[in-house]
C-alpha positions as a printed Julia matrix, in Angstrom:
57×3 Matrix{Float64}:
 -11.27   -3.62   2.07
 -11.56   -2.02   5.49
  -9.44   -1.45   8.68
  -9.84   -0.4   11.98
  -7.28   -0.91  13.96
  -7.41    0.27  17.74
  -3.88    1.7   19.17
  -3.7     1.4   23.15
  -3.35    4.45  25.44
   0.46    5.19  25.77
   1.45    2.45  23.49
   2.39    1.69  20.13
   0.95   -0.31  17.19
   2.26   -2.34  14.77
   0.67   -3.68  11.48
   2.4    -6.14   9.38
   1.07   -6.91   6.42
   3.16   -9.78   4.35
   2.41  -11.43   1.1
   4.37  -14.17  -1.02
   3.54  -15.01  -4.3
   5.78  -18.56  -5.02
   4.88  -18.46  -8.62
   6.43  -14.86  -9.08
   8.75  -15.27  -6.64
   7.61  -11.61  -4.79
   7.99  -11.39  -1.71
   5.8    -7.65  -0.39
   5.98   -6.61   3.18
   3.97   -3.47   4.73
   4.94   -2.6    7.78
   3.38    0.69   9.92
   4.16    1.84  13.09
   2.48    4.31  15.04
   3.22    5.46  18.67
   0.78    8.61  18.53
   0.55   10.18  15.17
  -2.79    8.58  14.44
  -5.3     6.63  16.37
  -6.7     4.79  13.62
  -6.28    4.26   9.93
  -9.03    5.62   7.66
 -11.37    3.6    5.94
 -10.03    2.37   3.01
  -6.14    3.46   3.76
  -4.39    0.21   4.22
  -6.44   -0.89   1.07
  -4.6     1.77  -0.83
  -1.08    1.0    0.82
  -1.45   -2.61  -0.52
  -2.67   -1.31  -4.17
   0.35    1.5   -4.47
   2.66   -2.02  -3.92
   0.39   -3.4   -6.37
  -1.13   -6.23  -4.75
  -4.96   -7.15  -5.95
  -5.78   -7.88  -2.1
Protein backbone atom coordinates (compact mmCIF):
# COMPACT_ATOMS: atom_id res chain seq x y z
CA UNK A 1 0.00 0.00 0.00
CA UNK A 2 1.08 3.55 -0.75
CA UNK A 3 0.11 7.20 0.14
CA UNK A 4 0.79 10.45 -0.90
CA UNK A 5 -1.17 12.77 0.32
CA UNK A 6 -0.58 16.58 -0.62
CA UNK A 7 -1.28 19.17 2.44
CA UNK A 8 -2.14 22.83 1.07
CA UNK A 9 0.02 25.90 1.86
CA UNK A 10 -1.28 27.35 5.23
CA UNK A 11 -3.84 24.71 5.69
CA UNK A 12 -4.53 21.60 7.32
CA UNK A 13 -5.15 17.96 6.29
CA UNK A 14 -7.24 15.48 7.37
CA UNK A 15 -7.18 11.66 6.61
CA UNK A 16 -9.88 9.44 7.73
CA UNK A 17 -9.51 6.16 7.34
CA UNK A 18 -12.74 3.94 8.57
CA UNK A 19 -13.37 0.29 8.38
CA UNK A 20 -16.43 -1.97 9.58
CA UNK A 21 -16.32 -5.45 9.67
CA UNK A 22 -20.39 -6.56 10.27
CA UNK A 23 -19.40 -10.09 10.83
CA UNK A 24 -17.02 -9.13 13.82
CA UNK A 25 -18.83 -6.41 14.73
CA UNK A 26 -15.36 -3.95 14.69
CA UNK A 27 -15.75 -0.93 14.03
CA UNK A 28 -11.62 0.79 13.34
CA UNK A 29 -11.27 4.44 12.70
CA UNK A 30 -7.77 6.26 11.83
CA UNK A 31 -7.90 9.58 11.93
CA UNK A 32 -4.57 12.10 11.30
CA UNK A 33 -4.38 15.56 11.33
CA UNK A 34 -1.67 17.64 10.30
CA UNK A 35 -1.51 21.52 10.14
CA UNK A 36 2.42 21.67 9.51
CA UNK A 37 4.32 18.93 11.17
CA UNK A 38 4.69 16.98 7.96
CA UNK A 39 4.01 17.61 4.36
CA UNK A 40 3.48 14.20 3.36
CA UNK A 41 3.28 10.73 4.78
CA UNK A 42 6.11 8.32 3.87
CA UNK A 43 5.75 5.59 1.65
CA UNK A 44 4.40 2.85 3.27
CA UNK A 45 3.32 4.81 6.72
CA UNK A 46 -0.40 4.76 6.62
CA UNK A 47 0.07 1.03 5.54
CA UNK A 48 1.69 0.46 8.88
CA UNK A 49 -0.93 2.64 10.90
CA UNK A 50 -3.68 0.30 9.52
CA UNK A 51 -1.49 -3.02 10.34
CA UNK A 52 -0.54 -1.77 14.17
CA UNK A 53 -4.78 -1.68 14.38
CA UNK A 54 -4.52 -4.89 12.76
CA UNK A 55 -6.40 -4.56 9.71
CA UNK A 56 -5.15 -6.87 6.55
CA UNK A 57 -5.86 -3.71 4.21
Amino acid sequence: MSYSIEGKPGGARGITCIYIYAAAETVCQLSIYDTSEKENLAEGELGVLLSELGTDQ
